[in-house]
C-alpha positions as CSV (number, residue, x, y, z in Angstrom):
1,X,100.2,57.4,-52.4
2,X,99.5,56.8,-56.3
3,X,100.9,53.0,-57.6
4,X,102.7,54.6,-60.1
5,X,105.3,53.3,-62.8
6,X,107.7,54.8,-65.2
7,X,107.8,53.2,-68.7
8,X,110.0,53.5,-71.5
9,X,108.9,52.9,-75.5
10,X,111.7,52.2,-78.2
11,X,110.6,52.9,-81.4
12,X,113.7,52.2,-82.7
13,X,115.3,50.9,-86.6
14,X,117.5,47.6,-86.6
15,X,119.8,46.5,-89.3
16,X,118.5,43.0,-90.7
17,X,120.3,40.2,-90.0
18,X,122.7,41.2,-87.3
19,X,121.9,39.9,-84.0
20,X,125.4,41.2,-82.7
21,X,124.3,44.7,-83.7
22,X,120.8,45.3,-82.8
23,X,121.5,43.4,-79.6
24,X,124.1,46.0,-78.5
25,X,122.3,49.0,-79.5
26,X,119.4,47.0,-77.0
27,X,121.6,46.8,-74.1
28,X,122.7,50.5,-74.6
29,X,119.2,51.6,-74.5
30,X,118.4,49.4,-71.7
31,X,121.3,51.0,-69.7
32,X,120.2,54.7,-71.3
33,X,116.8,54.2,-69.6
34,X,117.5,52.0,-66.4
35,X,115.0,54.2,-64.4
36,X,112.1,52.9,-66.1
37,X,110.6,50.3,-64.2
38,X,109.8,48.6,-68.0
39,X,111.5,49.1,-71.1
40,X,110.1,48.2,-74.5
41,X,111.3,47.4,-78.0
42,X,109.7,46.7,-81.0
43,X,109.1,43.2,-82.7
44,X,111.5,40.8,-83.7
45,X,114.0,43.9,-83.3
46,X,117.1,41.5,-82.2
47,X,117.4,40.2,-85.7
48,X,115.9,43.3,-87.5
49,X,113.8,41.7,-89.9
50,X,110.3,40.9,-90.6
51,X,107.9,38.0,-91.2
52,X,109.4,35.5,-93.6
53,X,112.3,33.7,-91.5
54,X,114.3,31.0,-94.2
55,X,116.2,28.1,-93.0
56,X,118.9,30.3,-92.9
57,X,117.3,32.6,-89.9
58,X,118.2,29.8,-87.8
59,X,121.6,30.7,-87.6
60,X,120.6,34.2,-86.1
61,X,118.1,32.8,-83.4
62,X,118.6,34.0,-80.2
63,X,120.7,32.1,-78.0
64,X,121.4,31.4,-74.5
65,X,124.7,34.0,-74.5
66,X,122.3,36.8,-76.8
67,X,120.1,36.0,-73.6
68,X,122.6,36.3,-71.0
69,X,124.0,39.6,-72.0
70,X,120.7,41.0,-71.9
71,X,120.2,40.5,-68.7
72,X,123.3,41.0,-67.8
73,X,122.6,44.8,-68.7
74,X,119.4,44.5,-66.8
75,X,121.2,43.3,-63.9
76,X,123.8,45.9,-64.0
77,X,121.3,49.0,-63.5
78,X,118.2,47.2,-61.8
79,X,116.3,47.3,-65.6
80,X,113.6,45.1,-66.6
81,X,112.3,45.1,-70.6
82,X,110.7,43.3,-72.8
83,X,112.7,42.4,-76.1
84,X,111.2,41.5,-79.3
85,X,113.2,38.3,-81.2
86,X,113.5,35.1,-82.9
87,X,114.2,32.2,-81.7
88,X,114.6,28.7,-84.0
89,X,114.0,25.4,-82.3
90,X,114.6,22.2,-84.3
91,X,113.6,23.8,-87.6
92,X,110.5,25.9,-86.2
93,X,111.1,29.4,-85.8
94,X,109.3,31.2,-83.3
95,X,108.3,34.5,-83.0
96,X,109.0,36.1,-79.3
97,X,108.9,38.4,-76.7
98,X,111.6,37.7,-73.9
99,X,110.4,39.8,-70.3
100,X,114.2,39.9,-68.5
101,X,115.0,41.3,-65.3
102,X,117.8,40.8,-63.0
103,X,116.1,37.9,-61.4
104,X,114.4,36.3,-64.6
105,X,114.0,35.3,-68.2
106,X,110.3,34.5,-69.4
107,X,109.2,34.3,-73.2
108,X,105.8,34.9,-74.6
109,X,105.6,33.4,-78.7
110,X,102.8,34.7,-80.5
111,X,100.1,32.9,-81.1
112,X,98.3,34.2,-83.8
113,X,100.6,34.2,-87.1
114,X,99.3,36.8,-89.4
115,X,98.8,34.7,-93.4
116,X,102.1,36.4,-94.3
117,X,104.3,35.2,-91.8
118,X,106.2,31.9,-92.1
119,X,106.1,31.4,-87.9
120,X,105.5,28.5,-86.2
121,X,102.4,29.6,-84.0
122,X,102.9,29.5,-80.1
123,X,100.0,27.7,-77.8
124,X,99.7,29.5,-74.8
125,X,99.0,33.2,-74.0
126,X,100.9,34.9,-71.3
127,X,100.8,37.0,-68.3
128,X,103.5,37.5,-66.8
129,X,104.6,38.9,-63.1
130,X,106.8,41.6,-63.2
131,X,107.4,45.2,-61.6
132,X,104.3,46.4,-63.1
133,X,102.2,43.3,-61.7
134,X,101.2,41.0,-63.7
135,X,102.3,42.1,-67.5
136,X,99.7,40.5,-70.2
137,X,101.9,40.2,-73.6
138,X,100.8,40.2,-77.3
139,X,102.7,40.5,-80.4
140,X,101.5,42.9,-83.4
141,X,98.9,40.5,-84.6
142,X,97.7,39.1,-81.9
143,X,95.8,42.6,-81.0
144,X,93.4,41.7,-84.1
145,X,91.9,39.1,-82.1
146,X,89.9,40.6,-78.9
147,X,89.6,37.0,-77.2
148,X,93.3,37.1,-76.7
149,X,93.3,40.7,-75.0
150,X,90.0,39.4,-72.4
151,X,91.8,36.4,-71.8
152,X,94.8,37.9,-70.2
153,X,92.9,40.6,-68.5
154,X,91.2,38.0,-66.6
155,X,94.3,36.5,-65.9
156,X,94.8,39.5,-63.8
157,X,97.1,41.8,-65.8
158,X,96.4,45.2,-65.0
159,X,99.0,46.7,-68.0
160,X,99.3,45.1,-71.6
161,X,102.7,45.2,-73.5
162,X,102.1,45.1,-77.1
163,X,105.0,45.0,-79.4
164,X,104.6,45.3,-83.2
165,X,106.4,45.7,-86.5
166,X,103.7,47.3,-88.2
167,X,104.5,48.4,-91.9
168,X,103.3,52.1,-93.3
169,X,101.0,50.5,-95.6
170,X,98.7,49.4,-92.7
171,X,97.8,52.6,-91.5
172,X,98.9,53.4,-88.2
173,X,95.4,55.0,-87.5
174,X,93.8,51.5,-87.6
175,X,96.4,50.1,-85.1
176,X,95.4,53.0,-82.8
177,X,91.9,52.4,-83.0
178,X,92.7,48.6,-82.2
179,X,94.8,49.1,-79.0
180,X,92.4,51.9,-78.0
181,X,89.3,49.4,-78.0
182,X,91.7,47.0,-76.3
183,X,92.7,49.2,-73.6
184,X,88.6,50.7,-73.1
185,X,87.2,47.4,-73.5
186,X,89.7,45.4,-71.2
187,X,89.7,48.6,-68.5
188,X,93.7,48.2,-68.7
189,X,97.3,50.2,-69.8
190,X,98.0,49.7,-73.2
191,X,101.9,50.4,-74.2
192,X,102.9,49.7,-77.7
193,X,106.5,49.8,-79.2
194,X,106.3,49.6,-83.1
195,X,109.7,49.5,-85.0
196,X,110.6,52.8,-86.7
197,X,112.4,53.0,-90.4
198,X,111.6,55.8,-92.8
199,X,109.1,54.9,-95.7
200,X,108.5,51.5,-94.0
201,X,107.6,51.5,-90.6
202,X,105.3,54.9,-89.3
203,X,106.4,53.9,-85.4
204,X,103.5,55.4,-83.4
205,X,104.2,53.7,-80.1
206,X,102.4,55.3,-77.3
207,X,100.6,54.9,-73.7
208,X,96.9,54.3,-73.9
209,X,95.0,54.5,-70.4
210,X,92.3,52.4,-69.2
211,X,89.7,54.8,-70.7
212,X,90.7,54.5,-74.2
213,X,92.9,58.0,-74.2
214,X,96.0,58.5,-76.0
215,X,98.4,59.7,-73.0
216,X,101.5,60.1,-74.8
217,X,102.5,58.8,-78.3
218,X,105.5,59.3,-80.6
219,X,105.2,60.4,-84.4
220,X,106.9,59.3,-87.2
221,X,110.7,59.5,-86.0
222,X,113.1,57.1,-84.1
223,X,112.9,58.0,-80.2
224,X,112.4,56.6,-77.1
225,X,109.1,57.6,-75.3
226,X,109.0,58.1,-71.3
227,X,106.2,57.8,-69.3
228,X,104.7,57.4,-66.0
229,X,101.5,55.5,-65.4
230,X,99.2,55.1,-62.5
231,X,97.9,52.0,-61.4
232,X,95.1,52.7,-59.7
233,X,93.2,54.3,-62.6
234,X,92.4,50.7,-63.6
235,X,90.7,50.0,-59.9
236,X,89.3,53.5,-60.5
237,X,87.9,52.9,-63.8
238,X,86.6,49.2,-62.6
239,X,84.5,50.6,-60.1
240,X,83.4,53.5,-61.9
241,X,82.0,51.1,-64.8
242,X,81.6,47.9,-63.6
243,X,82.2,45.6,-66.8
244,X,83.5,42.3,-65.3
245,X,81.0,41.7,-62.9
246,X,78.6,42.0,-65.6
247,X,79.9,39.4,-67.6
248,X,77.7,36.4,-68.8
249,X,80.3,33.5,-69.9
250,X,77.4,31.1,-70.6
251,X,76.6,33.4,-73.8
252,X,79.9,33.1,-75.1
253,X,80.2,29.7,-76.1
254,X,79.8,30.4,-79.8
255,X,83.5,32.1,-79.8
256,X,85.2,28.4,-79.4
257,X,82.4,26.5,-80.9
258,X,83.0,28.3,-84.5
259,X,86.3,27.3,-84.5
């Protein structure tokens, strides 16, 4: 029988500022789309706004009850997601991804601020086990960087949730290109949720396969896109072209040592 999975992408608009909003509109689309065995939302889409938190963003960080209700709805029809959202500690405001199921909360914090972003960086990348196996996480930026994407491959995740809130000025074809060499390169899913606003954000979330190919992407509009994915076209794919037993680690000391 085929390991498959069924996915659902948000590309979805947010009002700034209002936790209490965006969260509920969340939770309805969680509950909407309960089937999938993962649903995903776009960066930092709990407080609807961009890259340049102010001390004043710390009043709508995400808290334990914001926390608590989502997975409350996730516990209510057997739905696991990852939600994109800030959260302030102490002063530092931290860019996140939250994975929640009925059993769990987990958080990934980017890592790699983009030079317009006032984040405080996180130090750790992620891979996370979930119903899709082990879930490898990066934020928008963080796909730039193709250390980050090898990294959590060899950490064993098979499918790679990449949330963004990429604006129209960076042309979404670039962004495709990027995930497509990450997803070729990596011989892994790629599914990417991009936050959707006319004349600001383009969207173009989609499902890229372990080949590199496009499956199924959404255009410029506000949607949720459904999937279902198949597992063992990575194994497939692995044997098929056999990149990580070719690997030569001993060559690649220049990456950390130009630092």
């Amino acid at each position: 029988m085929p390991d498959t999975r069924r996915v659902a992408i948000a590309q979805i608009s947010a009002k700034p500022k209002d936790l209490d909003y965006n969260t509920k509109k969340v939770i309805r689309l969680i509950k909407k789309n309960s089937d999938a065995d993962l649903l995903l939302f776009p960066e930092l889409i709990l407080q609807g706004h961009h890259h340049k938190p102010s001390a004043a963003y710390g009043r709508e960080s995400i808290d334990v009850g914001t926390l608590e209700k989502l997975q409350e709805a996730c516990k209510d029809c057997d739905a696991a997601a990852v939600v994109g959202g800030l959260e302030a500690i102490e002063g530092n405001h931290y860019n996140c991804a939250f994975y929640i199921d009925e059993n769990k909360i987990d958080r990934y914090i980017k890592t790699h601020v983009h030079w317009t972003e006032k984040f405080t960086p996180g130090d750790e990348l992620r891979c996370i086990q979930t119903r899709m196996g082990k879930l490898g996480i990066m934020i928008c930026f963080d796909s730039a960087f193709p250390e980050v994407a090898r990294c959590l491959a060899l950490m064993g995740a098979r499918v790679f949730a990449v949330i963004g809130v990429v604006p129209s000025e960076f042309n979404e074809k670039y962004m495709t290109r990027r995930l497509q060499a990450i997803a070729t390169n990596n011989q892994v899913f790629v599914l990417y949720a991009n936050k959707w606003k006319r004349g600001q954000y383009n969207g173009g979330s989609c499902v890229i396969n372990p080949r590199g190919d496009i499956t199924h992407q959404l255009g410029d509009r506000q949607g949720v896109l459904r999937a279902v994915i198949d597992l063992d076209e990575v194994e497939s794919w692995r044997k098929e072209e056999k990149i990580y037993q070719c690997r030569r680690p001993e060559l690649y000391r220049r990456i950390i040592e130009s630092g």
